[in-house]
Every structure is written in C-alpha cells, then in structure tokens.
C-alpha positions in Angstrom: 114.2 75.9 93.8 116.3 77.6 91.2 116.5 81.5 92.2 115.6 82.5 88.3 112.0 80.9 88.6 111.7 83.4 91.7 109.5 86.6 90.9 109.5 89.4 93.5 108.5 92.6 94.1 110.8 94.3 91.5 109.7 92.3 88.7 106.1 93.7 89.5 107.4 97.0 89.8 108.9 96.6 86.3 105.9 95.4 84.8 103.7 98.4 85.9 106.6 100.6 84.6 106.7 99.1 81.0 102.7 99.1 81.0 102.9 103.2 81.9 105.4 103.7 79.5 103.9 101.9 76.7 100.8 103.3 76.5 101.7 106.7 77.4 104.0 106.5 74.6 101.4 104.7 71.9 98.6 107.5 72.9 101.3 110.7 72.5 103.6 109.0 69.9 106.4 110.5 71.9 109.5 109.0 73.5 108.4 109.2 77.5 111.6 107.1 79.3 111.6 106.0 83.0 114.7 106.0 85.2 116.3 102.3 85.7 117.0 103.7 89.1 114.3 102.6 91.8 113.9 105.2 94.7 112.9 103.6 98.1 110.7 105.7 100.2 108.7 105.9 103.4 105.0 106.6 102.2 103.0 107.0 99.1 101.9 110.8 98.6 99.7 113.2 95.7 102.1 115.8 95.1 101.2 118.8 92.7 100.1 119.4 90.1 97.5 116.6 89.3 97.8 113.7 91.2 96.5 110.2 90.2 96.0 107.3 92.3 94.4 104.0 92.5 93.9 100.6 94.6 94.3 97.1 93.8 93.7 93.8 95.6 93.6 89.8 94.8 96.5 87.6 94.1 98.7 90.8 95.6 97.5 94.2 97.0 98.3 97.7 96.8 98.4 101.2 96.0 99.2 103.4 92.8 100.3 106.6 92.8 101.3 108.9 90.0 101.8 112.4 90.1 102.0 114.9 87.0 103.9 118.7 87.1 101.6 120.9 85.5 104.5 120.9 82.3 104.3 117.3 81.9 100.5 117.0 82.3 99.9 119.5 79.5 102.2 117.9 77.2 100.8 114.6 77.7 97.2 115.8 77.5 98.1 118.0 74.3 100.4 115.0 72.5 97.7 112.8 72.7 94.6 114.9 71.8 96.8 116.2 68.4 97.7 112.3 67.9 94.2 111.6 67.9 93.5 114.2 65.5 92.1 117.4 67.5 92.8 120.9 66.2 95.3 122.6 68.2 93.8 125.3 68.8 90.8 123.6 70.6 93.1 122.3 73.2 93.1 123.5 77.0 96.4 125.8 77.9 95.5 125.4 81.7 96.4 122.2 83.6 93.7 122.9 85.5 91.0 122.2 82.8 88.9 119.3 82.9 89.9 117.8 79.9 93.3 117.9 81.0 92.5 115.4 84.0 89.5 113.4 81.8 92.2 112.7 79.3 94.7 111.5 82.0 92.5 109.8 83.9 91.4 107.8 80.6 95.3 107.0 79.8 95.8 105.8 83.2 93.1 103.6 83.3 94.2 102.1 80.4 97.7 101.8 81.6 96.2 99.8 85.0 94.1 97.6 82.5 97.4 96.7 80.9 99.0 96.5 84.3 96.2 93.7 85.3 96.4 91.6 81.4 100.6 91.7 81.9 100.7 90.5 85.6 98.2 87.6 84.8 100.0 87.0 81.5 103.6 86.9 83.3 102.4 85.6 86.9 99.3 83.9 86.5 97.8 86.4 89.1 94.3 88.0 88.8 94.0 91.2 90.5 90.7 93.9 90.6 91.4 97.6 90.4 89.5 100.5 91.1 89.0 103.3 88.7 91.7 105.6 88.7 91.0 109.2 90.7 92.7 112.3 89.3 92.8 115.3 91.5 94.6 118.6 90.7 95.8 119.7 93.8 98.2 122.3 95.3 99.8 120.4 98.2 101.1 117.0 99.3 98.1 114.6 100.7 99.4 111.3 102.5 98.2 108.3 100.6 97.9 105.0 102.9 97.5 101.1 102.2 94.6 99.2 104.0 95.9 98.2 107.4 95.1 94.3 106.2 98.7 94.4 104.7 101.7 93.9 106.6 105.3 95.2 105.7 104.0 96.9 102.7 106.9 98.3 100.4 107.3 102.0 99.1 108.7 102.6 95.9 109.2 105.8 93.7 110.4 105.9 90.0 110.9 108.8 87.5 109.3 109.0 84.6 110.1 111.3 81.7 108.5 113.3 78.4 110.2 113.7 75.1 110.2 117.1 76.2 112.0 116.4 79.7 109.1 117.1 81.8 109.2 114.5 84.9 106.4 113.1 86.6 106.7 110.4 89.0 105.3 107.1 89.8 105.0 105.5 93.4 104.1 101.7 94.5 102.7 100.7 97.5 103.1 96.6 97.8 102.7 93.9 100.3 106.0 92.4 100.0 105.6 89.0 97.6 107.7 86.6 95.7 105.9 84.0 93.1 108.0 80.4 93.3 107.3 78.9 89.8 105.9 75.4 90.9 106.1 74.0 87.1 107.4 75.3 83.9 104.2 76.8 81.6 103.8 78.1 78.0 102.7 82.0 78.1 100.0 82.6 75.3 100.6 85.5 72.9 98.7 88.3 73.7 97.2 91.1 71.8 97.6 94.5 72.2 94.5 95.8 73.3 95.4 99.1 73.7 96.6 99.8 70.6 93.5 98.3 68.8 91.3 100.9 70.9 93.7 103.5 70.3 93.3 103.0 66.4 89.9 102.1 66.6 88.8 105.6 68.2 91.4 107.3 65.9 89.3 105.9 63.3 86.2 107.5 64.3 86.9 110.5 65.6 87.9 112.1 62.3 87.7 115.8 62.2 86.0 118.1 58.8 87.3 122.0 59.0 86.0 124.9 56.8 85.0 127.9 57.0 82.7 127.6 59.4 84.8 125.7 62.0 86.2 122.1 62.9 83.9 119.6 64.1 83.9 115.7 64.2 82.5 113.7 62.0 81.9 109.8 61.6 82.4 107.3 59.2 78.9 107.0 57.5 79.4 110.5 57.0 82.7 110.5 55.5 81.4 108.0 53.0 78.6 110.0 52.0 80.7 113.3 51.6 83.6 110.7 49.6 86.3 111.1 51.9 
C-alpha cells in the first residue's frame, strides 16, 4: 500500500482546522490564522471565557472543543454582525450577552457542517454531529469522550484574530487511518456557507433615519426604490 494513499488522524485534524478558519474568516471578513504547530495534550477541557463544544460519531468519533477569550469572542461576534450590516452601535460590549454566544454558536455550527461536507468529500466518511453548546463560564470544566472509544487522541491548536486575539481549538479522536482501496474522482463542491452567508446578507438589509435603524426586507426595499 503506498504510504501517500494513507489518511490519519492529522489529516482530519487539518480538515476541521481549514473548515474553522474558513468560515470564521468568510462571516468576519478578517484574516483569523491558526498555528501549523499541533499541541499534544492529555484531556479535552472548556476554559474561559465562552467555551464551545460538540460530539460526533459514525465513520470516526469524537469530541470538539473550542474555547474563546472574552477579547476574541467580542471581535468575532462584532466582525461579523457589522459584516452582515448591523449598526454598531446596536452591538453587545459584554461577552457575556446572549447574542454574543447565539452568534458564535451559529458560526460554529456552520463550521461543523463544513467539517461533516469536507470529511465525506476528502474521505468518503459520513459522520452525525450534535448541535454545538456554548457556555460562558469562569473556570476549567473537564470534557470526556464516550468510554466506547479506545486510545482516543488529544489535540490542541491555536487559532488567531486579525486583531491577535487567541482562542483555541481541541480534538478528541479515536485514533484512525483511511487505506485508499482504489483511486476515485472527488466531485466539485459548492460552497454552501458562503451562499447562506450572502443569502442572509441579502435580506437583512438595514433603513436608518431619524427615528432609528431597523431591518427591512426586499419587498420593501422595492416598494420604497432602493
């Protein structure tokens, strides 16, 4: 078997990485970098501020973590909400809102959606996820993998804003490797993301005057001419 048709752990790793990346950068239109470096720990853990975290079984198991300083959260939350088109000055300044955590939580389920289309696109590997869970919390909670799965690896890798905030991303995985058994022809994908990103950009267009900002849709900008 040559050793280049062999997919292990790493590559899976690197996939959930690039899916992270890409759509936190496509929903902030920022520059957010990870580290090429992979950290090996012990456990999976929430850390503060807001900690994210999520479970996924089928063709491989395991266990999301991704945990946000209060700094990077509010960038992200605030970068994305202006790149959809919100007034700024409608935005939360506490990490600790709701909206702060809704709008995370709604990036990181998109991010594990891309996860899922990019491992069964690469690998040929379905796999079910659960919703992600945020929690804004103020001290480390342990995070464990089902007992079903044995040797599972820990790994941790740092992630970055445009505005060098860190946050950090941790993998829980049964230990795997994929043996290609016969050469196959990937089909070309669409980016989904990005058609829902524009697509709700679209609609949630925003009217201010004196009275205020509010949103609007598009029978109504066509009635007003806009």
């Amino acid at each position: 078997m040559n050793q280049d048709n062999i997919q292990s752990t790493r590559e899976i790793l690197l996939i959930l990485c690039n899916s992270v990346r890409n759509v936190l950068s496509k929903a902030s239109n920022r520059n957010i970098t990870f580290s090429p470096l992979v950290q090996k720990i012990k456990q999976t853990c929430l850390k503060p501020d807001i900690g994210c975290f999520t479970i996924f079984e089928g063709g491989i198991s395991g266990l999301l973590v991704i945990n946000f300083s209060a700094e990077a959260s509010l960038e992200l939350y605030r970068t994305y909400m202006l790149n959809m088109g919100m007034p700024e000055n409608e935005l939360s300044i506490l990490h600790t809102s709701d909206d702060v955590a809704n709008s995370l939580g709604e990036l990181m389920n998109q991010a594990t959606g891309r996860f899922k289309n990019e491992l069964n696109h690469e690998f040929g590997v379905s796999i079910k996820l659960n919703q992600p869970k945020m929690l804004t919390i103020n001290k480390d909670i342990i995070i464990s993998i089902d007992t079903r799965i044995e040797d599972p690896r820990y790994r941790k890798v740092c992630f970055e804003t445009e505005n060098h905030h860190p946050f950090y991303l941790e993998l829980g995985i049964e230990q795997t490797e994929f043996e290609e058994l016969f050469p196959f022809k990937k089909q070309k994908q669409e980016d989904i993301e990005e058609i829902m990103f524009h697509a709700r950009k679209k609609q949630d267009k925003i009217i201010c005057n004196e009275n205020g900002c509010e949103k609007v849709d598009d029978r109504f900008m066509k009635k007003m001419g806009l």
